[in-house]
C-alpha positions in Angstrom: -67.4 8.4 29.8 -66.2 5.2 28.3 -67.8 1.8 28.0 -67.7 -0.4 30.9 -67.5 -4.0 29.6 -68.6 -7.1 31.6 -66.8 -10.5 29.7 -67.8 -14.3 30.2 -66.5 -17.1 28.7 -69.6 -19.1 28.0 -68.6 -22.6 26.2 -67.6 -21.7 22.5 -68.2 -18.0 22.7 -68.0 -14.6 24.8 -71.2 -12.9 26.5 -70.4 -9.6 27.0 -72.4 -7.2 28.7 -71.7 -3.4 27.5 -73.0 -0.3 30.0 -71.7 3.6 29.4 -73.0 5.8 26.7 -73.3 4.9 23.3 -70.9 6.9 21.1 -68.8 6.6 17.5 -65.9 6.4 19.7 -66.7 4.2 22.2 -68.7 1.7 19.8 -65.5 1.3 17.7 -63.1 0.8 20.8 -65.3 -1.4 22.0 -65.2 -3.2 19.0 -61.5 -3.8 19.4 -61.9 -4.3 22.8 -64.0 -7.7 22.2 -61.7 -8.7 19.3 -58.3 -8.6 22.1 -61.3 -10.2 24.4 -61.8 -13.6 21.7 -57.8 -13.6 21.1 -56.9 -13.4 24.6 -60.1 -16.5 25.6 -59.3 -18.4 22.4 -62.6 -17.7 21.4 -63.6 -16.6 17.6 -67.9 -16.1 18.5 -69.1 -13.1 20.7 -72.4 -11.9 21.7 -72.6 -8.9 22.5 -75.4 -7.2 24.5 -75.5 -2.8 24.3 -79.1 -2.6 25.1 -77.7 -0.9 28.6 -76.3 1.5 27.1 -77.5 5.5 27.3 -78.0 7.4 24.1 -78.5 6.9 20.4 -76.2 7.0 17.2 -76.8 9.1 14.6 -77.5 7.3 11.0 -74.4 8.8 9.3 -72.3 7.0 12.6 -74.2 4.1 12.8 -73.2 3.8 8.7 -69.3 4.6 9.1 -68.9 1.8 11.7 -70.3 -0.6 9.3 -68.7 0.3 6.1 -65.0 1.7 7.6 -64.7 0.2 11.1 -65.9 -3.3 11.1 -64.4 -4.2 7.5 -60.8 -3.2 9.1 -61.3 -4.9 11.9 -62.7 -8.4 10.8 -59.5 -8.5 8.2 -57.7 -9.1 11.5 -59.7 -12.8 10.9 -59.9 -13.0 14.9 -63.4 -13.1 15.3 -65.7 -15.0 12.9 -69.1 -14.4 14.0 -70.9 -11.6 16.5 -74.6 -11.6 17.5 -75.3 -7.8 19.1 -78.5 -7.5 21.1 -80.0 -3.9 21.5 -83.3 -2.5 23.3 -86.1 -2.7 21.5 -86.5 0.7 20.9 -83.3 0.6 18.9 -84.7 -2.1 17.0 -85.2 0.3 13.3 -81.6 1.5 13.6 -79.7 -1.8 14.9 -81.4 -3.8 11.9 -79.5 -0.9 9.7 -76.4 -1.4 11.4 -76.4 -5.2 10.7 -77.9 -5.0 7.0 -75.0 -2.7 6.3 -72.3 -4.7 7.7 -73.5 -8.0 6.6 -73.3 -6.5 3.0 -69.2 -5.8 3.9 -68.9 -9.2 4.4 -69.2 -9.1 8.4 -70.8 -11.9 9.9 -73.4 -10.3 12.3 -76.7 -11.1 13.8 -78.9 -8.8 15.7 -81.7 -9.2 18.1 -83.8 -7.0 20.2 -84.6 -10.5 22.5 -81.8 -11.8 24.0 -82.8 -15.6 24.4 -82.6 -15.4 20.7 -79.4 -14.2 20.5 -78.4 -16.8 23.3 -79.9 -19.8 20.7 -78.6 -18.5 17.6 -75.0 -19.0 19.3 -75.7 -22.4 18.7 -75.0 -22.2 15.3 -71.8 -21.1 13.5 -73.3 -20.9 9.5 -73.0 -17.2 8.4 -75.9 -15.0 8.6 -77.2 -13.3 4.9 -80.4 -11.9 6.1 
């Protein structure tokens, strides 16, 4: 089963809603899917919210998409910043996730509260925590 993927134009940036089961695959087309998503909209911020989605990545995926998938991807230089948002009980390996590709240069936030993530859209500095 792929990703199903619910996109809004809100102001500066795209909300998009992600539902399906979480996978290495699916993850990393969805990735390109929300980087056509900001070309097509004219858009260069997305938040992205996965906490609907079934399943849990292994630490060894969760690594490759940071270190192999993400780098190829943000050379495109389409999208500039992306806030994910993840269930809570993801919270440990989501923090990984965005450690690891903030260290590749990616800018990325990640939340487990998504009125945070909605208020950090608000500002376009790059995130180094």
């Amino acid at each position: 089963m792929s990703l199903n993927l619910d996109i809004e134009k809100n102001g500066h940036y795209l909300f998009i809603s992600a539902s399906g089961i979480r996978r290495r695959r699916s993850l990393v087309s969805m990735a390109r899917d929300v980087i056509d998503a900001c070309a097509e909209h004219s858009v260069d911020t997305a938040l992205v919210d996965i906490s609907n989605l079934i399943g849990r990545l292994s630490i060894g995926d969760s690594y490759s998409i940071a270190t192999k998938e993400f780098p190829k991807l943000n050379q495109l230089g389409i999208v500039k910043k992306v806030v994910i948002v993840d269930s809570g009980k993801n919270n440990e390996r989501i923090q990984f996730f965005g450690r690891i590709a903030r260290s590749f240069g990616i800018n990325i936030q990640v939340f487990t509260d998504i009125e945070k993530a909605k208020k950090s859209m608000a500002f376009d500095e790059i995130y180094k925590s």
